[in-house]
N, C-alpha and C positions, 0 to 999 in steps of 0.2 A: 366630139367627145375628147375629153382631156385624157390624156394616158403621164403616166411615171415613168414607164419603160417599154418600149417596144419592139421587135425586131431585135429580142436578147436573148439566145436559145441556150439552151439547159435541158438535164435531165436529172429529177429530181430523185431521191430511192436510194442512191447508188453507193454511196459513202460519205462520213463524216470527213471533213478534212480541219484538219488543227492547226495550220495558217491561212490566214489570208492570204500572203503574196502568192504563196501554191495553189489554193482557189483562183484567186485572179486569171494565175497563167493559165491551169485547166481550161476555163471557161472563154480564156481570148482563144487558145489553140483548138477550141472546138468548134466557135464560132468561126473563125478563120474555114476551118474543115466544113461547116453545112451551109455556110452562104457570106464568104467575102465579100460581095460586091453592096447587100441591103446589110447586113448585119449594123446596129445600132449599139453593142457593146462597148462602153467606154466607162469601167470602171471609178473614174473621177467625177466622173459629171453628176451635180447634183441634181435628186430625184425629188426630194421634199425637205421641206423643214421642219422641225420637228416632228414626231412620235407616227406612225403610218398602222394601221391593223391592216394584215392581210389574210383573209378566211379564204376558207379549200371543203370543198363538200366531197368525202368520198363515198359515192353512189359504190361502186365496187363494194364496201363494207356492209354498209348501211344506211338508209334514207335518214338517219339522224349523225350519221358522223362529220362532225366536223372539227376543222383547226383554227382557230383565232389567235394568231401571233402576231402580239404586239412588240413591233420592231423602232429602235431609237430611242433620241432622250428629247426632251422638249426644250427648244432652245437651241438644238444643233442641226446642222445640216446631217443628211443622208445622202450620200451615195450610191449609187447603181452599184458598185462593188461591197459595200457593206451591206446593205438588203439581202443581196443575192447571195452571199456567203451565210448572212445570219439566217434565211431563210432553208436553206441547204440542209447547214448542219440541223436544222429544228426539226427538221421535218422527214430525217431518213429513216425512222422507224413508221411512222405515219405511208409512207410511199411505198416501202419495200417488197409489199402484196401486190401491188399496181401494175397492170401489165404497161400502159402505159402513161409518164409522168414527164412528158414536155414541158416544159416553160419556153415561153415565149415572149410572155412582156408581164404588165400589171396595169390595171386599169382601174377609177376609182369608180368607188358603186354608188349610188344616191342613198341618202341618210334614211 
């Protein structure tokens, strides 16, 4: 199976953050903290190209809630660090009921 990102830990809920490069550090100093040695976090590295949707079922809510966030622009690269930032700040009101709201990677799902 083909992955985007893996082995990239996060916790999703928690706060909006209004730069990137402070996103950034959070998430390399957290990962450093739950698993130096596998951690796959390298904000540079491109994850796709052009436009990626990423859906979230939250069972906790409701058997119909879902998030459909479409992230990028068509024509550009993404980044592990831009995903993961844009995905962050989208989704802290969506998580913040969540007991709990890991990221771990992203994976593509069949059409």
């Amino acid at each position: 199976m083909c992955t985007l990102m893996t082995n990239v830990y996060w916790v999703l809920g928690k706060k909006s953050h209004a730069s990137s490069d402070d996103f950034v550090a959070a998430v390399t100093d957290y990962n450093k903290k739950i698993d130096p040695v596998n951690s796959k976090w390298n904000p540079t590295q491109a994850v796709a190209f052009g436009s990626i949707t990423v859906v979230f079922e939250a069972l906790w809510k409701d058997e119909d809630a879902k998030v459909n966030l479409e992230i990028g622009e068509p024509n550009q690269v993404l980044t592990m660090g831009s995903v993961l930032f844009t995905l962050n700040n989208a989704t802290v009101d969506f998580f913040k009921d969540a007991d709990h709201c890991f990221f771990e990677g992203l994976v593509p799902c069949p059409d």
